[in-house]
C-alpha positions in Angstrom: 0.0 0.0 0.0 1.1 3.4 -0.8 -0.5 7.1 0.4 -0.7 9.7 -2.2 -1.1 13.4 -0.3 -2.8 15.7 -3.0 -5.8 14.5 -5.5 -4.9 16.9 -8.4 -3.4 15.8 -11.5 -0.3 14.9 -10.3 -1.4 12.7 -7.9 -4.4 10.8 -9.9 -1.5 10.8 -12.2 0.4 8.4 -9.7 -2.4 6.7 -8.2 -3.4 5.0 -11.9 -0.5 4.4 -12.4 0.4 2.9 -9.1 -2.8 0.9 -8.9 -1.4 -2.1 -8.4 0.3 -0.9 -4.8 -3.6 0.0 -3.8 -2.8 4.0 -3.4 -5.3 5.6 -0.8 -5.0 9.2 -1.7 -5.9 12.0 1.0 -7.3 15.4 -0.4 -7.3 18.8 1.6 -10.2 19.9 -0.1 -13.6 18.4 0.5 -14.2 17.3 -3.5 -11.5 17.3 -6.0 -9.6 20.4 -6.6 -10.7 22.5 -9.4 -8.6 20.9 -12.4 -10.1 22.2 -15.0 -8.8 25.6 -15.2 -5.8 24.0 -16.3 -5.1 23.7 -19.7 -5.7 19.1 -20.6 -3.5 19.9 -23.5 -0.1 17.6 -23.4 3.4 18.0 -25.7 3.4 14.3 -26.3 0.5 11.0 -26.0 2.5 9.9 -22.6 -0.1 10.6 -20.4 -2.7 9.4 -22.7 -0.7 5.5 -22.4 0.0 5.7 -19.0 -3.7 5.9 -18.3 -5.3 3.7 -21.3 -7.1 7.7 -21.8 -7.6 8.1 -25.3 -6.6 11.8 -26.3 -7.2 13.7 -29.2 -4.1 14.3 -31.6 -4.5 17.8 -32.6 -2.1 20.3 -34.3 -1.8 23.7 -32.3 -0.9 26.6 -33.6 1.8 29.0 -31.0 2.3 33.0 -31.4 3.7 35.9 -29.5 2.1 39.0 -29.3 5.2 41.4 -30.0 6.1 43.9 -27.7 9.8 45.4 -28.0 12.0 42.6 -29.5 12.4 38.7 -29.4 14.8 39.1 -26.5 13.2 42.1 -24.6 10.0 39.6 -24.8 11.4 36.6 -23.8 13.0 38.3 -20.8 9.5 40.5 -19.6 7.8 37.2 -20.0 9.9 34.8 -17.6 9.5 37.7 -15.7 5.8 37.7 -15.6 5.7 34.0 -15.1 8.9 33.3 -12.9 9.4 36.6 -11.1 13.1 36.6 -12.3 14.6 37.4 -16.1 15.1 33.9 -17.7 16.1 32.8 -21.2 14.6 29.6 -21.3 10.7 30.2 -21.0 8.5 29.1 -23.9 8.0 31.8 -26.2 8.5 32.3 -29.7 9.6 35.0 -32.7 6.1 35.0 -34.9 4.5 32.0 -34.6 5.0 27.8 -34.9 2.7 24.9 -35.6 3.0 21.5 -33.5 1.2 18.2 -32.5 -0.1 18.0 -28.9 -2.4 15.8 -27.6 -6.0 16.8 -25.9 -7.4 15.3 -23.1 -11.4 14.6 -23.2 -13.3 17.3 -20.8 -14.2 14.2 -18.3 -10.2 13.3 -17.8 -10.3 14.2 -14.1 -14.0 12.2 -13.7 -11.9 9.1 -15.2 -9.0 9.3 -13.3 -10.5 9.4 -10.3 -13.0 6.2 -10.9 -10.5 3.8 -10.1 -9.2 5.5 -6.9 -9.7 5.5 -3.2 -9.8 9.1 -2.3 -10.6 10.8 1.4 -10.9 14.1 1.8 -10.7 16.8 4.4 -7.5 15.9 5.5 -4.9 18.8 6.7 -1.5 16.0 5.8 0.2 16.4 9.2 -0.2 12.5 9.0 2.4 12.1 6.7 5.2 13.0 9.6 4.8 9.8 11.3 3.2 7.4 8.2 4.5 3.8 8.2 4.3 3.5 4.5 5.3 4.7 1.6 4.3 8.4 0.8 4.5 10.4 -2.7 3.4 14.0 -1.9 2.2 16.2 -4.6 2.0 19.1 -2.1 4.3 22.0 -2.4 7.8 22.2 -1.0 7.6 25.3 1.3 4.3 23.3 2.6 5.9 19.8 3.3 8.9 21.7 5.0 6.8 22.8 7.5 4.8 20.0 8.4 8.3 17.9 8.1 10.2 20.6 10.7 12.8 21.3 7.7 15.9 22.7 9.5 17.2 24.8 6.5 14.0 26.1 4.1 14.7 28.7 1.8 13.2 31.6 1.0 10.9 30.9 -1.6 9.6 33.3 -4.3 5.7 32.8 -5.3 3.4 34.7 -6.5 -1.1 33.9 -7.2 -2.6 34.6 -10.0 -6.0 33.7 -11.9 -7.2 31.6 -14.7 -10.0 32.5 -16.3 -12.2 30.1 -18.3 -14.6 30.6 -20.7 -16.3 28.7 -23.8 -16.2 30.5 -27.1 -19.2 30.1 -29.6 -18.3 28.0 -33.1 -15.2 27.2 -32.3 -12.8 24.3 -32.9 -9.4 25.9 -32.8 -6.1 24.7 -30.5 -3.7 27.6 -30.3 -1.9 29.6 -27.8 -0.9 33.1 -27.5 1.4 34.1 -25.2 1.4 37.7 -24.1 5.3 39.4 -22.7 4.2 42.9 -21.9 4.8 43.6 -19.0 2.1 45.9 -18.5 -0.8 43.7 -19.9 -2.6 41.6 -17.7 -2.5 38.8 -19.3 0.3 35.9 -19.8 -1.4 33.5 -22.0 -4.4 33.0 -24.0 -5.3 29.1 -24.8 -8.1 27.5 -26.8 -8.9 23.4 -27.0 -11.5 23.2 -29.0 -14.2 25.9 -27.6 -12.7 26.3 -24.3 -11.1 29.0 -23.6 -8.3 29.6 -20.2 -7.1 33.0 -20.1 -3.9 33.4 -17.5 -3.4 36.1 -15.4 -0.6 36.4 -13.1 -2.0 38.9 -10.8 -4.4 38.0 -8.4 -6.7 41.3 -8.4 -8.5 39.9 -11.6 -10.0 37.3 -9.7 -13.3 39.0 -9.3 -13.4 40.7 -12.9 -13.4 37.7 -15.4 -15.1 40.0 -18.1 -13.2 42.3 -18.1 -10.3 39.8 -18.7 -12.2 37.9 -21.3 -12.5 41.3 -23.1 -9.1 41.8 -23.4 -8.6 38.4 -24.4 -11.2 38.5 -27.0 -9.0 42.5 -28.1 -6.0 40.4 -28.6 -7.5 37.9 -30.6 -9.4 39.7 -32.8 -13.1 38.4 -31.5 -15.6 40.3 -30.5 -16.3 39.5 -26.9 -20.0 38.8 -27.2 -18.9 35.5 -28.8 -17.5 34.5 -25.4 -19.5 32.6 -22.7 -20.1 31.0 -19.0 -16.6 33.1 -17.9 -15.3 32.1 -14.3 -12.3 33.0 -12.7 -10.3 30.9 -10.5 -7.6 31.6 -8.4 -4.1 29.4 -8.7 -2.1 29.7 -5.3 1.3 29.0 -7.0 0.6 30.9 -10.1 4.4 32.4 -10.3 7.8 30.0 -8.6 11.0 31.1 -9.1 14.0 28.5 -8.4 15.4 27.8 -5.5 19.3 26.7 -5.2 19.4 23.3 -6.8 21.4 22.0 -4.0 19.1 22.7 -1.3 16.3 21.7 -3.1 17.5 17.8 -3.9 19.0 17.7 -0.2 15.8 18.3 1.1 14.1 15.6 -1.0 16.7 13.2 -0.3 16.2 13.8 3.0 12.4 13.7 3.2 12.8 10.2 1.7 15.8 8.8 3.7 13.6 10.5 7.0 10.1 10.2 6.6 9.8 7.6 3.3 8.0 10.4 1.4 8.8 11.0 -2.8 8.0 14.3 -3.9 6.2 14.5 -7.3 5.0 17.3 -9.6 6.1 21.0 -10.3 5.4 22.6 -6.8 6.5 19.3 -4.8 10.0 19.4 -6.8 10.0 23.1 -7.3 10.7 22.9 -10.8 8.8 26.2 -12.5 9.3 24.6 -16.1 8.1 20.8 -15.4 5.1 19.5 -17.5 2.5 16.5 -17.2 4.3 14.7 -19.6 7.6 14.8 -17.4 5.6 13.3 -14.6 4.9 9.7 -16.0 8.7 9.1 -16.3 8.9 10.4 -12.6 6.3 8.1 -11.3 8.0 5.3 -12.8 11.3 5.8 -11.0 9.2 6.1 -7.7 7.4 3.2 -8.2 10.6 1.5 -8.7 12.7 3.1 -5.6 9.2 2.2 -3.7 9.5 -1.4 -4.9 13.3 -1.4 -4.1 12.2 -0.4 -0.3 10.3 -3.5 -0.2 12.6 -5.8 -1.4 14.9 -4.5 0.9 12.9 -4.5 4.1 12.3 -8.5 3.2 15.7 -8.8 2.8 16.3 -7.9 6.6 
């Protein structure tokens, strides 16, 4: 048996593909968390074969709305998404075509069939758990139920996503937005939905008026644009923390408390997608089994 703190993605993720170590997973929230502000749009059909998901093969169109120059835009947006200047975000000179691979609309419905989830649970628990643990919950957060001796300062900023549906619409692009002085980062369509990020969280309670800009840098009018609900993202922004510190403290949280961190705020990894997670699951599962073998052993 294996516990699984945090039902989002990441850890439905684990728990399917876990199944076989019957994973209980424990969820703070008292349904599961709201996933689908996120954007069930994948780089490659990973995911989709881990869980035995079909997904939709798509091919999705990527731009930048120019502001000063390819490198003044790259820089202002890491900035809006990090918090620091970085050269390796995702953004483009003019615009680039690609295959990526969309999740149906019921993906988080489907993933969580199979599992064993409780809710309402606060994760102090996971201190003093006898078995193995994969956490999915952020690192400043595990620190502090863990007692970490040496926790960094960490840089995070909320934010907002807002969804909406757009009428007569099959389209997949993105556009991805550097100035600094727009509120917007990102605009993404699947199909007729429609998520909008903001990384400020002020916009929370004005979704139309972000769906209007949206609809301004698009080229839509706005009337075409429906159902528009904002939802706030906790951890909208990371910036990266020394390297070091961060693998010493997952080493230790393992070697301590048998707990495997998973996921982008667990690792503290600001560029780390979905698709990276399956390979990460499978070297868990296999440290986990190595645990096992070991403790027989004795």
């Amino acid at each position: 048996m294996i516990h699984i703190v945090g039902a989002g993605l990441a850890g439905m993720l684990a728990g399917n593909m876990l199944i076989r170590r019957q994973p209980i997973l424990f969820e703070q929230q008292s349904e599961l968390p709201n996933n689908h502000s996120a954007v069930l749009r994948f780089r490659s059909s990973l995911v989709s074969e881990a869980l035995g998901i079909p997904f939709k093969q798509v091919t999705m169109v990527k731009a930048t709305a120019p502001w000063l120059n390819p490198i003044a835009d790259t820089l202002a947006y890491s900035f809006k998404n990090t918090g620091t200047y970085r050269s390796d975000r995702s953004i483009n000179a003019g615009s680039v075509t690609a295959q990526r691979y969309v999740a149906p609309p019921d993906l988080v419905q489907r993933m969580a069939t199979p599992l064993e989830i409780r809710h309402n649970h606060n994760y102090s628990f996971i201190s003093n758990n006898r078995c193995p643990v994969i956490s999915t919950i952020p690192m400043p957060a595990l620190m502090d139920i863990l007692e970490f001796p040496n926790k960094p300062k960490f840089i995070h900023q909320a934010g907002v996503n807002v969804h909406a549906k757009l009428q007569d619409c099959d389209a997949y692009v993105s556009l991805v937005v550097p100035d600094p002085e727009h509120p917007i980062s990102r605009i993404s369509i699947t199909g007729d939905d429609v998520i909008v990020e903001c990384y400020e969280e002020k916009w929370q309670h004005d979704a139309s008026y972000i769906v209007r800009l949206a609809a301004e840098e698009l080229g839509i009018t706005p009337q075409h644009f429906t159902d528009a609900v904002a939802h706030r993202q906790r951890y909208a922004k990371i910036a990266p923390i020394d390297d070091r510190l961060r693998h010493d403290f997952m080493y230790w949280a393992t070697d301590k408390h048998n707990i495997f961190s998973l996921g982008r705020f667990a690792t503290w990894r600001p560029s780390v997608l979905m698709d990276d997670l399956v390979q990460d699951v499978r070297k868990i599962g296999r440290w986990i089994d190595q645990r096992y073998d070991m403790n027989k052993s004795r």
